[in-house]
N, CA, C and O atoms as a GROMACS GRO file, in nm:
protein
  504
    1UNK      N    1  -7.858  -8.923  -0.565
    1UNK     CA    2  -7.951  -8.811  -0.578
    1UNK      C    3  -7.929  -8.740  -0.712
    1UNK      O    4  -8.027  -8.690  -0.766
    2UNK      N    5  -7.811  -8.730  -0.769
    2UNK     CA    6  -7.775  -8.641  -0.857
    2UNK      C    7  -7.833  -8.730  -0.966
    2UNK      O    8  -7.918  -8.672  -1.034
    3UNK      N    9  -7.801  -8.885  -1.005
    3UNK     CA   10  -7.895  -8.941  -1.070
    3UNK      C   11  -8.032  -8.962  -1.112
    3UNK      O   12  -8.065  -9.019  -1.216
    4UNK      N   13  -8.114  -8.911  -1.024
    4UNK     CA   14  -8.231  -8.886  -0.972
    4UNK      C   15  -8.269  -8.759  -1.108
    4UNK      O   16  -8.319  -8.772  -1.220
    5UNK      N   17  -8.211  -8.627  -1.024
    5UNK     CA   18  -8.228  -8.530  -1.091
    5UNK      C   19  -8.226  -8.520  -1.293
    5UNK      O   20  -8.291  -8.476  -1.388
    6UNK      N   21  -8.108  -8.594  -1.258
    6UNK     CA   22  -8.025  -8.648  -1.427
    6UNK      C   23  -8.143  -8.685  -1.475
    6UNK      O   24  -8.181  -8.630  -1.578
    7UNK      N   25  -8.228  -8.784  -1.413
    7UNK     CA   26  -8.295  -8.863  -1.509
    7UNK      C   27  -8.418  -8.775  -1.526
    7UNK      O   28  -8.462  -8.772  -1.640
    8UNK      N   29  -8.471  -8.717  -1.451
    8UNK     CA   30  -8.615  -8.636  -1.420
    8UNK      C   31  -8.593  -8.523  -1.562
    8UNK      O   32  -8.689  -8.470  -1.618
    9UNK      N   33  -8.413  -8.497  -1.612
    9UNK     CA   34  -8.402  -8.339  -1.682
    9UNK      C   35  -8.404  -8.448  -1.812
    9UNK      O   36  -8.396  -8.399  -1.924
   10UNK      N   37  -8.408  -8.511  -1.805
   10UNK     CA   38  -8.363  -8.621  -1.970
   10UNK      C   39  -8.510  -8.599  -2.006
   10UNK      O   40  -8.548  -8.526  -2.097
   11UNK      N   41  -8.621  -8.698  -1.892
   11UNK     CA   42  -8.758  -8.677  -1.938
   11UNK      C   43  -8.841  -8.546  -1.967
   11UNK      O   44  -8.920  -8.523  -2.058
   12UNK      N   45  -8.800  -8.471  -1.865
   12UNK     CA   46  -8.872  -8.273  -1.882
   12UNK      C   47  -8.804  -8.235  -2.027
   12UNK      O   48  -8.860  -8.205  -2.132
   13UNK      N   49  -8.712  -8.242  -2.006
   13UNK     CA   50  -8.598  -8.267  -2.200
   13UNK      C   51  -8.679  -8.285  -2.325
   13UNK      O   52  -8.722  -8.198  -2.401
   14UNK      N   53  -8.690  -8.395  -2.332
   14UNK     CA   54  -8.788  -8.492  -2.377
   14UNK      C   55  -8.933  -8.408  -2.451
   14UNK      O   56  -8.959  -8.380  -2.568
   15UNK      N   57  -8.999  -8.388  -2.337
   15UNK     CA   58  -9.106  -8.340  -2.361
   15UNK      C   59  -9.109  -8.212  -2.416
   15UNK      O   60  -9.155  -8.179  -2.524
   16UNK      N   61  -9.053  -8.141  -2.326
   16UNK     CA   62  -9.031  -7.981  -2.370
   16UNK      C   63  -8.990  -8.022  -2.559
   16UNK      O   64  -9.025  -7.975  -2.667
   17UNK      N   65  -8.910  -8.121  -2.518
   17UNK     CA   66  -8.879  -8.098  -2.704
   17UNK      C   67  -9.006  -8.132  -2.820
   17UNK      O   68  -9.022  -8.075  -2.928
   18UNK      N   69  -9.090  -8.244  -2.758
   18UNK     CA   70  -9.234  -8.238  -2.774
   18UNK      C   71  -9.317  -8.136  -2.836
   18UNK      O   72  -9.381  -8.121  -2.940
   19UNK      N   73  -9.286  -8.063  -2.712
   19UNK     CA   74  -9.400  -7.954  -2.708
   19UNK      C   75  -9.372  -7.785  -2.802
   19UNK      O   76  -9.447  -7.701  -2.852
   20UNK      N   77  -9.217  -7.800  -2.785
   20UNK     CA   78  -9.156  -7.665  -2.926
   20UNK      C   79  -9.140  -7.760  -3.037
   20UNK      O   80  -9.103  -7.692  -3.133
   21UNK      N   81  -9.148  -7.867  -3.066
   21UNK     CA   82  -9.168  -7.894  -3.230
   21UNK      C   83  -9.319  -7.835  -3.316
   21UNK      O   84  -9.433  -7.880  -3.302
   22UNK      N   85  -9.281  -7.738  -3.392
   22UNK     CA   86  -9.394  -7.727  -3.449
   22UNK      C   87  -9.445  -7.798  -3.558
   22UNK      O   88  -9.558  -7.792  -3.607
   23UNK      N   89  -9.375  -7.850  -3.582
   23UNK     CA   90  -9.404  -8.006  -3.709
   23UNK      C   91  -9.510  -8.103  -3.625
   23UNK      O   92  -9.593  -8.177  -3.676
   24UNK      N   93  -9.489  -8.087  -3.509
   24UNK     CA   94  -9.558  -8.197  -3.452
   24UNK      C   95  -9.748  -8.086  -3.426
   24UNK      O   96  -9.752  -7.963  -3.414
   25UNK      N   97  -9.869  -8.177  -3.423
   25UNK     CA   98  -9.997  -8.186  -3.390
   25UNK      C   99  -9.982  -8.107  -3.274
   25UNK      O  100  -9.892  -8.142  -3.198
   26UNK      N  101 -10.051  -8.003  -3.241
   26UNK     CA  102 -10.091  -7.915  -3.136
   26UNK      C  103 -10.148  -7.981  -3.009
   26UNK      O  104 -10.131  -7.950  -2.891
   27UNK      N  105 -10.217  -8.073  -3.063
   27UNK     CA  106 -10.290  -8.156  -2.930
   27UNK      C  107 -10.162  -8.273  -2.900
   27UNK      O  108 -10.172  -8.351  -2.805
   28UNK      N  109 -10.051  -8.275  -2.987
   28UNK     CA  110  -9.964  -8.390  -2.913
   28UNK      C  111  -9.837  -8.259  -2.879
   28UNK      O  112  -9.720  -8.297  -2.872
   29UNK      N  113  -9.857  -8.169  -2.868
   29UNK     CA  114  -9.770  -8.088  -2.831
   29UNK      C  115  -9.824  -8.050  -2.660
   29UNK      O  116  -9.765  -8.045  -2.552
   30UNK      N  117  -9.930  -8.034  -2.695
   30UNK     CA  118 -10.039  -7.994  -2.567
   30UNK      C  119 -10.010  -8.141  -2.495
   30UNK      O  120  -9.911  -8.136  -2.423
   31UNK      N  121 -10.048  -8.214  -2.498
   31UNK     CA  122  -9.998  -8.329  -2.411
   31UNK      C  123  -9.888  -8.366  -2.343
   31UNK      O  124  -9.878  -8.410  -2.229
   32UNK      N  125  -9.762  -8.329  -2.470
   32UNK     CA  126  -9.630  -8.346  -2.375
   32UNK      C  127  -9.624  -8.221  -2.281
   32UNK      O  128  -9.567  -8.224  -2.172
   33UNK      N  129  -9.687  -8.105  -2.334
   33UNK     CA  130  -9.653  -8.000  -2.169
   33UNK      C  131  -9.730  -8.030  -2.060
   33UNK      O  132  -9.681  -7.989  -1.955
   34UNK      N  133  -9.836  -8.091  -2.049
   34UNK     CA  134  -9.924  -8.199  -2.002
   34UNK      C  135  -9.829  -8.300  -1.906
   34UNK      O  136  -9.831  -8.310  -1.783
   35UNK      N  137  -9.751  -8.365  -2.000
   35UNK     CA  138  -9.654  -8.456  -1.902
   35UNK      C  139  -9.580  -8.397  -1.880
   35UNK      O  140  -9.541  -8.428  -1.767
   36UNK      N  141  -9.510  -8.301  -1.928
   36UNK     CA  142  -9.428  -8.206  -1.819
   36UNK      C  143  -9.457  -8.166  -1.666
   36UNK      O  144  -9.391  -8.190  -1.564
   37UNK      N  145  -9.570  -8.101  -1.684
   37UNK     CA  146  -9.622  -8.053  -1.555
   37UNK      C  147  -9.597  -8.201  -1.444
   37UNK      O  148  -9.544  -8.197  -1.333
   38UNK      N  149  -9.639  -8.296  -1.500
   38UNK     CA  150  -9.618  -8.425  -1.421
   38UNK      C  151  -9.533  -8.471  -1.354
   38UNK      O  152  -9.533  -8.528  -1.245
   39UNK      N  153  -9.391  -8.424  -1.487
   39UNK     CA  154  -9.244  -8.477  -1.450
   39UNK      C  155  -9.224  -8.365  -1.362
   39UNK      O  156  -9.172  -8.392  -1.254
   40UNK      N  157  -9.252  -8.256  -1.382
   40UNK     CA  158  -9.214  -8.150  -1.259
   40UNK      C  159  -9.286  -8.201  -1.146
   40UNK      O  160  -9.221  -8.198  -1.041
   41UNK      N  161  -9.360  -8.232  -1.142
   41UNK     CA  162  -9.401  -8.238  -0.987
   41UNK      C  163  -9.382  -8.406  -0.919
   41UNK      O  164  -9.421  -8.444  -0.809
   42UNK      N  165  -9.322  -8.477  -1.008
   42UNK     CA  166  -9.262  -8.574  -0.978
   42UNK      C  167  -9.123  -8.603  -0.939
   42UNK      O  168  -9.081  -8.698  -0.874
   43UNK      N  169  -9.047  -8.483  -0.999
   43UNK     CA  170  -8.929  -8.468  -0.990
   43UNK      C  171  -8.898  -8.396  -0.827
   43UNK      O  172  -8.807  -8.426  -0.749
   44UNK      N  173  -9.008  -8.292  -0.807
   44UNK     CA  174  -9.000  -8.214  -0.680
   44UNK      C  175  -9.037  -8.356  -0.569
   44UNK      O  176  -8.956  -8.398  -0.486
   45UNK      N  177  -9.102  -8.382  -0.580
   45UNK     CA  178  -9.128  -8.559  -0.463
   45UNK      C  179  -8.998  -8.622  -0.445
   45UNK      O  180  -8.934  -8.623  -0.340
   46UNK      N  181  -8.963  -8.677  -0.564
   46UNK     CA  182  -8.840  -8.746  -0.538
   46UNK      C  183  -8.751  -8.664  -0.517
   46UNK      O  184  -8.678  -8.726  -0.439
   47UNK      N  185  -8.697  -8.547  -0.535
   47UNK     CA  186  -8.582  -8.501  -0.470
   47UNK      C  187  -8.616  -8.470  -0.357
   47UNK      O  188  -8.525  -8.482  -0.275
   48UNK      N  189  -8.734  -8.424  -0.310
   48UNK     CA  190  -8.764  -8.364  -0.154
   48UNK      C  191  -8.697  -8.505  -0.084
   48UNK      O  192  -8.596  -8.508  -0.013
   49UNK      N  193  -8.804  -8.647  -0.135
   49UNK     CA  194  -8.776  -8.753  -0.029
   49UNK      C  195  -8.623  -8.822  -0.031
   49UNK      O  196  -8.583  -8.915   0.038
   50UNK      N  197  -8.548  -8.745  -0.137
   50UNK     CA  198  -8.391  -8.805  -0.122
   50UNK      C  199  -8.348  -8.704  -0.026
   50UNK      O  200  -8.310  -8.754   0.080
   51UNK      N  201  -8.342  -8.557  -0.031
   51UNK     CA  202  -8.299  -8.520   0.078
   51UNK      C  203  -8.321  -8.579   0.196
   51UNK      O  204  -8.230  -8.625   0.264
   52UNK      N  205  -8.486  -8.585   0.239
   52UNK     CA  206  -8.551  -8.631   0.357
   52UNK      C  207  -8.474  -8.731   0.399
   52UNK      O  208  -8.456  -8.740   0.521
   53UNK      N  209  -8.418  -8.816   0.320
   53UNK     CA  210  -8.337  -8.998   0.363
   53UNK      C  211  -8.251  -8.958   0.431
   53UNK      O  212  -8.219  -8.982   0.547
   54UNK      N  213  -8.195  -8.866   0.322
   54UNK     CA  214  -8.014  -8.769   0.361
   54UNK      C  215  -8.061  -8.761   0.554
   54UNK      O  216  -8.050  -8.843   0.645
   55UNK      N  217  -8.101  -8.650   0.547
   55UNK     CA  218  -8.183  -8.560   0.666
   55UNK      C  219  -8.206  -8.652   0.787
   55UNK      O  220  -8.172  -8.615   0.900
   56UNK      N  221  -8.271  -8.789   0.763
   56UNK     CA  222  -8.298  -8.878   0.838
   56UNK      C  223  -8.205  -8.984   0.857
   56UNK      O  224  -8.251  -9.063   0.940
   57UNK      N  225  -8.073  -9.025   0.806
   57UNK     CA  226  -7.940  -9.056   0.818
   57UNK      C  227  -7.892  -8.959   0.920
   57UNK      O  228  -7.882  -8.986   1.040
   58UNK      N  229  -7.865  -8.857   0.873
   58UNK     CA  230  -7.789  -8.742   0.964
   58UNK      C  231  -7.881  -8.746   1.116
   58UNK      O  232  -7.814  -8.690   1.202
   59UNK      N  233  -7.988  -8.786   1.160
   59UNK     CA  234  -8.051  -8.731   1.248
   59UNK      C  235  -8.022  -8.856   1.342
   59UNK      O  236  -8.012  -8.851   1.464
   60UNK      N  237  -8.005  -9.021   1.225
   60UNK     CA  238  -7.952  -9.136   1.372
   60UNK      C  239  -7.860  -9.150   1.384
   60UNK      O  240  -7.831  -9.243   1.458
   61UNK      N  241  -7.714  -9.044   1.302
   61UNK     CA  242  -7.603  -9.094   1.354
   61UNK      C  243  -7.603  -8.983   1.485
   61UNK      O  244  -7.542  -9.004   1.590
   62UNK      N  245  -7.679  -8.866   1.455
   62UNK     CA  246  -7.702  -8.767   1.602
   62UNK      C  247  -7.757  -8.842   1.700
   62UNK      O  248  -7.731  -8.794   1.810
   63UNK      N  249  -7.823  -8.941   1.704
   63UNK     CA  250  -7.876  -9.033   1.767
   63UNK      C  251  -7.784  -9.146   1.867
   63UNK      O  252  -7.807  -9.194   1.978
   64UNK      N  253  -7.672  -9.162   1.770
   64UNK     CA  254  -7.619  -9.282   1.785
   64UNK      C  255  -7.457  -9.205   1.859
   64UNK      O  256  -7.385  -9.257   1.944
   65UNK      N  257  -7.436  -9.067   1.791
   65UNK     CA  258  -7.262  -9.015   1.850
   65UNK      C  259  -7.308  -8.873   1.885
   65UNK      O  260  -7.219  -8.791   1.860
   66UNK      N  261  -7.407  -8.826   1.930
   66UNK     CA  262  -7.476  -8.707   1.958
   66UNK      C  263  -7.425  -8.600   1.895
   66UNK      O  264  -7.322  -8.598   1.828
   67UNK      N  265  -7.516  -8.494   1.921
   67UNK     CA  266  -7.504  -8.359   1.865
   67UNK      C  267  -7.364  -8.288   1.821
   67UNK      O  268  -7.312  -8.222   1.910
   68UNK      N  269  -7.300  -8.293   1.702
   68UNK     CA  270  -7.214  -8.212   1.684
   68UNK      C  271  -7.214  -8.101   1.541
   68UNK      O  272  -7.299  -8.108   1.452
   69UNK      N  273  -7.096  -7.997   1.544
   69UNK     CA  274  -7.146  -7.915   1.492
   69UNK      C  275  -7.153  -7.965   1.346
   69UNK      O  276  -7.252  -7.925   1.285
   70UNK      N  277  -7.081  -8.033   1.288
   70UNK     CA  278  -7.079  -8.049   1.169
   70UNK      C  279  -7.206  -8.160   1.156
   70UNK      O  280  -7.278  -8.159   1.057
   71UNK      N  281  -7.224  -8.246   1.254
   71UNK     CA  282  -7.417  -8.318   1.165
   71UNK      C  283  -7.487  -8.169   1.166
   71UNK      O  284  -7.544  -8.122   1.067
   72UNK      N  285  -7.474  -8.105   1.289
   72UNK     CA  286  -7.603  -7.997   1.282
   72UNK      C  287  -7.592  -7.899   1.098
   72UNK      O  288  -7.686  -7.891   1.020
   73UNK      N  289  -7.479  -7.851   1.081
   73UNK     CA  290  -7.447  -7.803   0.938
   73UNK      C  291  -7.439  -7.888   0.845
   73UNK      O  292  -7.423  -7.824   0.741
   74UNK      N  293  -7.440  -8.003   0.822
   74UNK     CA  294  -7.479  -8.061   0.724
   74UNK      C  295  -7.625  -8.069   0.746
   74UNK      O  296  -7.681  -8.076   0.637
   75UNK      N  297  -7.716  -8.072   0.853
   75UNK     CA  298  -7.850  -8.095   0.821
   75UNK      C  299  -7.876  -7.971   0.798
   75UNK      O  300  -7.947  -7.974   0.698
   76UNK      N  301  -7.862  -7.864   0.828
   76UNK     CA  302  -7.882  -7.756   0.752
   76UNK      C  303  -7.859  -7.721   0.664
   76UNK      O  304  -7.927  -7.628   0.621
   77UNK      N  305  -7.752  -7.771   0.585
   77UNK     CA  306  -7.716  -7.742   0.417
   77UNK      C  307  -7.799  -7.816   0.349
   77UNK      O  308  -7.808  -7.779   0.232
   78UNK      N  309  -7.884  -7.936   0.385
   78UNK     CA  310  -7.953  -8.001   0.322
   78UNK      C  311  -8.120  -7.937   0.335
   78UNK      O  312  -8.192  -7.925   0.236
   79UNK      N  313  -8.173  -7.891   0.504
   79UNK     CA  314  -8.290  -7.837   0.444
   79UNK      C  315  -8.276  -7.713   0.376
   79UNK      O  316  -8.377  -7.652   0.342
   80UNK      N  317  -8.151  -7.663   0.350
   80UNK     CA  318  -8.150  -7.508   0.235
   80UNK      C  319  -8.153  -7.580   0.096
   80UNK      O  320  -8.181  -7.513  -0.004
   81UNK      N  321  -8.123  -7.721   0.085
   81UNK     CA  322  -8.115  -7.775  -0.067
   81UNK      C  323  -8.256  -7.827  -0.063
   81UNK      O  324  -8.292  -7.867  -0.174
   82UNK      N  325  -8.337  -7.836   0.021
   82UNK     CA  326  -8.495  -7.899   0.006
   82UNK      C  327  -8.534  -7.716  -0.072
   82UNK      O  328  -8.557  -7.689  -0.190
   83UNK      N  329  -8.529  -7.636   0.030
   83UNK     CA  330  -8.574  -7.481  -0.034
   83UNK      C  331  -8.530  -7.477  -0.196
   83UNK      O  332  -8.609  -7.459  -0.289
   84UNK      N  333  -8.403  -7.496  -0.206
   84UNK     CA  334  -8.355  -7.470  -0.351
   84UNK      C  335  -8.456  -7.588  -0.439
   84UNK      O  336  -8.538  -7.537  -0.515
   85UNK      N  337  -8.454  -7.685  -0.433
   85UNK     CA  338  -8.532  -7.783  -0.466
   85UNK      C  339  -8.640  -7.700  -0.556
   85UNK      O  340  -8.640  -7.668  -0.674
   86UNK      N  341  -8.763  -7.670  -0.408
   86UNK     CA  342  -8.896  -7.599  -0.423
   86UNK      C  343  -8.864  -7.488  -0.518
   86UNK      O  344  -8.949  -7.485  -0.606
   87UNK      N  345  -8.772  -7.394  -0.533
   87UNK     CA  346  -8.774  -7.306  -0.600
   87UNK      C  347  -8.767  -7.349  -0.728
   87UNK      O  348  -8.862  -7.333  -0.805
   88UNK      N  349  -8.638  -7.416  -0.770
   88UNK     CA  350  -8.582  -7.507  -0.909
   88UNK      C  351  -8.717  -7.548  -0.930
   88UNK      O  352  -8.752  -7.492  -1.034
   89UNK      N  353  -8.808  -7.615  -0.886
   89UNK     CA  354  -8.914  -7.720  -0.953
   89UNK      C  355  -9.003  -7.570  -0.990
   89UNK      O  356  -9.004  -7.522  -1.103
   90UNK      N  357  -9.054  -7.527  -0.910
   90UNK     CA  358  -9.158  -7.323  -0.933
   90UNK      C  359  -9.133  -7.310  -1.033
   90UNK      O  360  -9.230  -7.310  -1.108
   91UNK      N  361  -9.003  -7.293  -1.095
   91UNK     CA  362  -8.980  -7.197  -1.174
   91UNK      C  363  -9.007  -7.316  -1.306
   91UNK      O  364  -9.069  -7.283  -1.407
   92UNK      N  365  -8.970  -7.411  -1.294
   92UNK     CA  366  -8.969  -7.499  -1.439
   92UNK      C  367  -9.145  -7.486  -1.416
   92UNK      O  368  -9.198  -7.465  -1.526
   93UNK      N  369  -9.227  -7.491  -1.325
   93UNK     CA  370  -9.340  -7.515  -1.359
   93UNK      C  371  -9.430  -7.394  -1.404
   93UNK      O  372  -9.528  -7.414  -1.476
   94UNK      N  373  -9.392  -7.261  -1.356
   94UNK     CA  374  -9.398  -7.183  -1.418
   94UNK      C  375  -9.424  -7.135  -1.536
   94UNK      O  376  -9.521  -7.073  -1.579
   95UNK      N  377  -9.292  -7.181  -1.600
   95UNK     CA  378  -9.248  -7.185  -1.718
   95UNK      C  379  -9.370  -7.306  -1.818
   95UNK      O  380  -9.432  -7.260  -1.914
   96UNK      N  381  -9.384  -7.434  -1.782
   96UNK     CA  382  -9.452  -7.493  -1.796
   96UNK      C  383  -9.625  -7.448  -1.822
   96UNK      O  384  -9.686  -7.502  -1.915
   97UNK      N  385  -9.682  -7.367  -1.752
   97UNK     CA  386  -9.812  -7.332  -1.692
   97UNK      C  387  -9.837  -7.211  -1.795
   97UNK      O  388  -9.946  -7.206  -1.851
   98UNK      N  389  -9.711  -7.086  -1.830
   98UNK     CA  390  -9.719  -7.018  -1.924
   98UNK      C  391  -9.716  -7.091  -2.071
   98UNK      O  392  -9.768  -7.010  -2.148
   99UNK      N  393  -9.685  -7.189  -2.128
   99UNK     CA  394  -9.659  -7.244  -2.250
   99UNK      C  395  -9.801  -7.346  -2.253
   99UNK      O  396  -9.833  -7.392  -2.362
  100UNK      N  397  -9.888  -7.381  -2.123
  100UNK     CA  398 -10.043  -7.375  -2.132
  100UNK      C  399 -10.064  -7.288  -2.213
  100UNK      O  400 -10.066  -7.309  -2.334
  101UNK      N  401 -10.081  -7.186  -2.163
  101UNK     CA  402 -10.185  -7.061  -2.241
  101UNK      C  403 -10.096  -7.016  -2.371
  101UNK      O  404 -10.161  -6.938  -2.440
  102UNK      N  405  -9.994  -7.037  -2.411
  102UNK     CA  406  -9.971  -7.045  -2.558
  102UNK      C  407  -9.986  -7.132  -2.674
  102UNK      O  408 -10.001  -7.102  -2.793
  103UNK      N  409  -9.982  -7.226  -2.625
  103UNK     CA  410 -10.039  -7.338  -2.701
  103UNK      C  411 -10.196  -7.348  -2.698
  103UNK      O  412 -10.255  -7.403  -2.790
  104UNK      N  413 -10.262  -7.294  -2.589
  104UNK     CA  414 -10.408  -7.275  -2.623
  104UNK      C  415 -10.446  -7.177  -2.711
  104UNK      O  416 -10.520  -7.195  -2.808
  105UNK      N  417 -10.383  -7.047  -2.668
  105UNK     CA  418 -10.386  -6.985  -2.819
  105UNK      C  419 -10.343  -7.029  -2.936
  105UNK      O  420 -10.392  -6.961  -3.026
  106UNK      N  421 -10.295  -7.087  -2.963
  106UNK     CA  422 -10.165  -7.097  -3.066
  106UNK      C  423 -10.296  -7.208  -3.142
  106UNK      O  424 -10.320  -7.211  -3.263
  107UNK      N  425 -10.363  -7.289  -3.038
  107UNK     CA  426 -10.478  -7.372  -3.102
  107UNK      C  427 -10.602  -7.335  -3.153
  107UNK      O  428 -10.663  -7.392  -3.244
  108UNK      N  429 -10.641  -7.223  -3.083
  108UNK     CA  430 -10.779  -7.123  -3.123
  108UNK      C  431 -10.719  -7.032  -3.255
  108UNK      O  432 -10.786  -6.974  -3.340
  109UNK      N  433 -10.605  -7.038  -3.246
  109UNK     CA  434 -10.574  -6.943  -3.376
  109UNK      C  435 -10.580  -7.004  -3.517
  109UNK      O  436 -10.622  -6.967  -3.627
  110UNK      N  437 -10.496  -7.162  -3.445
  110UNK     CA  438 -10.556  -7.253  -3.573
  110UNK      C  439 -10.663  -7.257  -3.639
  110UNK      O  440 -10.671  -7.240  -3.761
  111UNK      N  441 -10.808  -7.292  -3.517
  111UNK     CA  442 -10.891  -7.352  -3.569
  111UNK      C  443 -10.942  -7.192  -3.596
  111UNK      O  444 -11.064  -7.207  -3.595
  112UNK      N  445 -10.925  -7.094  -3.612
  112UNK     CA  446 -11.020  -6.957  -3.654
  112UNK      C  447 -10.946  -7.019  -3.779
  112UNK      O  448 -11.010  -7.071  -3.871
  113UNK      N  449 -10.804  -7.013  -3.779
  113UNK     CA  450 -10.778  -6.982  -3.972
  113UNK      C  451 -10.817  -7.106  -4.078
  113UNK      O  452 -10.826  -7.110  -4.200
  114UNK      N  453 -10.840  -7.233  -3.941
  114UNK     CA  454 -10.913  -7.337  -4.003
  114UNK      C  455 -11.071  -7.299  -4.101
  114UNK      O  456 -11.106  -7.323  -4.216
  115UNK      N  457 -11.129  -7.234  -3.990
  115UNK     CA  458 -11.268  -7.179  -4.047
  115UNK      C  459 -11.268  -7.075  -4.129
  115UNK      O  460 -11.377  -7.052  -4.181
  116UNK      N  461 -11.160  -6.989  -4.162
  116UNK     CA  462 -11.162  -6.884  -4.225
  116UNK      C  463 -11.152  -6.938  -4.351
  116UNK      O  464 -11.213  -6.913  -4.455
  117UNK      N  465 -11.045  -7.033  -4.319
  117UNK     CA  466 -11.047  -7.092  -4.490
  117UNK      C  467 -11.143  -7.186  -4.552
  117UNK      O  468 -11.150  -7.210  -4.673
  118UNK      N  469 -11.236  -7.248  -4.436
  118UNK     CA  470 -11.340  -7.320  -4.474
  118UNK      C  471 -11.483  -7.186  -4.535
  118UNK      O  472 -11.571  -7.180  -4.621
  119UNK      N  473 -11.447  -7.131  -4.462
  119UNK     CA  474 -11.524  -7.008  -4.551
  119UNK      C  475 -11.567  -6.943  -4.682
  119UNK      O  476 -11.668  -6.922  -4.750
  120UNK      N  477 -11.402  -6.916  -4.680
  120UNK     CA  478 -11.331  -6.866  -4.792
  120UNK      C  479 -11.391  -7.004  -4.904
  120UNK      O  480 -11.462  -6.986  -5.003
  121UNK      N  481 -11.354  -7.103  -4.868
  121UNK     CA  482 -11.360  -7.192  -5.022
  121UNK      C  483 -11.526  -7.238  -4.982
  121UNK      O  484 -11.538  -7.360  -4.978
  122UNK      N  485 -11.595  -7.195  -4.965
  122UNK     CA  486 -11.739  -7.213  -4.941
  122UNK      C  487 -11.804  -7.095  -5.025
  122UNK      O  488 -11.902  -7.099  -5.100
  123UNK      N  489 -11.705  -6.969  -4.983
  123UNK     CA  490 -11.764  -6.863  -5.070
  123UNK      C  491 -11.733  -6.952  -5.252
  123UNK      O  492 -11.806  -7.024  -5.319
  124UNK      N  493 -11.616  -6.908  -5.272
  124UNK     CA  494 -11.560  -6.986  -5.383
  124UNK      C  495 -11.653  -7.052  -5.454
  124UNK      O  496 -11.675  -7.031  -5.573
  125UNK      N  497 -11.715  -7.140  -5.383
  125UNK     CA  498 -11.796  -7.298  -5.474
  125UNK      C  499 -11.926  -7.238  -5.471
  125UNK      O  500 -12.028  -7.279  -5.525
  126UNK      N  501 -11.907  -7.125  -5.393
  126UNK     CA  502 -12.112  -7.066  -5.416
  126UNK      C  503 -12.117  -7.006  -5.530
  126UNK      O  504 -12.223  -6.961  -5.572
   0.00000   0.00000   0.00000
């Protein structure tokens, strides 16, 4: 599971680094937060359904040597790590969903100073 996670923060990594390069094209910046949003909500699937395995292990050995206290607390430490999960993924997407609307500005601001200067050297040549 922890591998799982590892690999999901390499790719969100990745992109995020994408998306704060300002050397890089606005629309390929806009894209990797684009695949961000993706890896976040890909990342929340696969960790939900690794717990779930966890969860569903623990539930046939209750099956198989019945109810005791320690399966019952380990299956409960695990649906409090599904909750933590949901929260951890919120907040990266969050974060994600706000850096939408900056980079959309950040693109309308372009293209105004794009036109301002197409202006400007229009006045110029008149």
């Amino acid at each position: 599971q922890q591998r799982l996670v590892e690999q999901f923060d390499i790719d969100a990594e990745s992109q995020r680094a994408i998306r704060d390069d300002v050397s890089r094209s606005i629309e390929d910046r806009i894209t990797a937060n684009d695949r961000l949003g993706e890896v976040l909500k890909e990342q929340n699937v696969a960790e939900q359904e690794a717990v779930d395995a966890q969860i569903a292990a623990l539930r046939q050995r209750i099956d198989l040597e019945g109810e005791s206290v320690e399966l019952s607390n380990e299956i409960f430490a695990l649906e409090t790590e599904k909750v933590a999960i949901q929260a951890k993924v919120k907040g990266f997407e969050a974060e994600q969903l706000t850096n939408i609307n900056a980079l959309k500005q950040e693109q309308l601001d372009l293209e105004k100073t794009l036109a301002e200067e197409r202006n400007k050297e229009e006045k110029d040549i008149n």
